[in-house]
C-alpha positions as a Python dict, from the first residue, in 0.01 Angstrom:
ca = {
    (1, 'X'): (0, 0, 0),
    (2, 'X'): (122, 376, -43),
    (3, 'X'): (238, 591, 227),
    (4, 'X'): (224, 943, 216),
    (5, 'X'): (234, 1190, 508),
    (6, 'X'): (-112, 1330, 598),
    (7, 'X'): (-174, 1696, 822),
    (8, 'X'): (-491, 1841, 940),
    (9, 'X'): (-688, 2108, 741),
    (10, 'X'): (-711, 2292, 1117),
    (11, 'X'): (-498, 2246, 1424),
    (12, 'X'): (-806, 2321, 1614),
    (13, 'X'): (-955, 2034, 1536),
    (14, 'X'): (-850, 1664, 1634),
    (15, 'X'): (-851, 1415, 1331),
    (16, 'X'): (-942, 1085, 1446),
    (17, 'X'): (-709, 767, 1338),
    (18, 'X'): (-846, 427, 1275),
    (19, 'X'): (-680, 282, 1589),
    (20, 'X'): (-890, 579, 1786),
    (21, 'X'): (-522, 833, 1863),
    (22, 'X'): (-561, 1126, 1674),
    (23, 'X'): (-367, 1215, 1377),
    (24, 'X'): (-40, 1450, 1483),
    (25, 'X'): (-126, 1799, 1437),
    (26, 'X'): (261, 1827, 1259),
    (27, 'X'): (164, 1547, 1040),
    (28, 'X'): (253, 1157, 1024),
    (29, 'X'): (318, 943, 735),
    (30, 'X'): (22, 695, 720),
    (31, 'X'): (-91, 395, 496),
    (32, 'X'): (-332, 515, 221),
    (33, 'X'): (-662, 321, 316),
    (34, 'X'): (-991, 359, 287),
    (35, 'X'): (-1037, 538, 595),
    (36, 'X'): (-764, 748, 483),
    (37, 'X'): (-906, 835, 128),
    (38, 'X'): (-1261, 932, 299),
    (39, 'X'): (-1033, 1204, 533),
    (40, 'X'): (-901, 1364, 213),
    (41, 'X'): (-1236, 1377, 38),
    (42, 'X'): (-1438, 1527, 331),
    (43, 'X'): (-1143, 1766, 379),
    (44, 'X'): (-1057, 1669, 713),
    (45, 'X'): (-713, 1633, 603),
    (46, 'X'): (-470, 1724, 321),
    (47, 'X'): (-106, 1578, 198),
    (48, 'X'): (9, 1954, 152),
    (49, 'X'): (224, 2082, 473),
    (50, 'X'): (5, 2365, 623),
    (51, 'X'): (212, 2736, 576),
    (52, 'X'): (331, 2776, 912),
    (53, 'X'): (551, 2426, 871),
    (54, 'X'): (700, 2483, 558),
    (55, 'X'): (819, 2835, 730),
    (56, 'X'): (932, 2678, 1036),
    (57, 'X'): (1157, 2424, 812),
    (58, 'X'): (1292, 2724, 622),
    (59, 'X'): (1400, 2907, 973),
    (60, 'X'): (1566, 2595, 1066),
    (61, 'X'): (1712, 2576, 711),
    (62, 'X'): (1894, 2946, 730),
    (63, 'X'): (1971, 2907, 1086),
    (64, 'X'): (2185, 2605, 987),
    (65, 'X'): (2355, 2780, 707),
    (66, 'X'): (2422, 3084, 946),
    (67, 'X'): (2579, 2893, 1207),
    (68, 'X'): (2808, 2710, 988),
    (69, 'X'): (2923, 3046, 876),
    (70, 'X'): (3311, 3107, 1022),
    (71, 'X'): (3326, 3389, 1271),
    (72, 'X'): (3364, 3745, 1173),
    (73, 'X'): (3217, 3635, 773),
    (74, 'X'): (2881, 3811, 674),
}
């Protein structure tokens, strides 16, 4: 079966997993079932990263490449 990493459409709301735990609000890789497909349709969730991940990967992305910068270099 595919596996693809799901997220929430809102944060505010708690998406329900098959086992009954609730999909992380960050986003977890999950097997593409059923259940799974029904989620995307009824918009519950989406595969795209919300905004406010993708911009928190690209902080930790130039903070990297700042601190591997040698001292006194702009």
């Amino acid at each position: 079966m595919n596996t693809v990493t799901l997220y929430p459409t809102d944060k505010k709301v708690k998406v329900r997993k098959p086992d009954g735990g609730h999909l992380n609000e960050n986003g977890e890789p999950v097997v593409m079932t059923a259940f799974w497909h029904r989620r995307v349709r009824d918009g519950s969730v989406t595969q795209d990263a919300p905004e406010d991940a993708i911009n928190t990967a690209k902080d930790n992305i130039d903070t990297a490449k700042d601190s591997a910068k040698p001292k006194g270099s702009k």
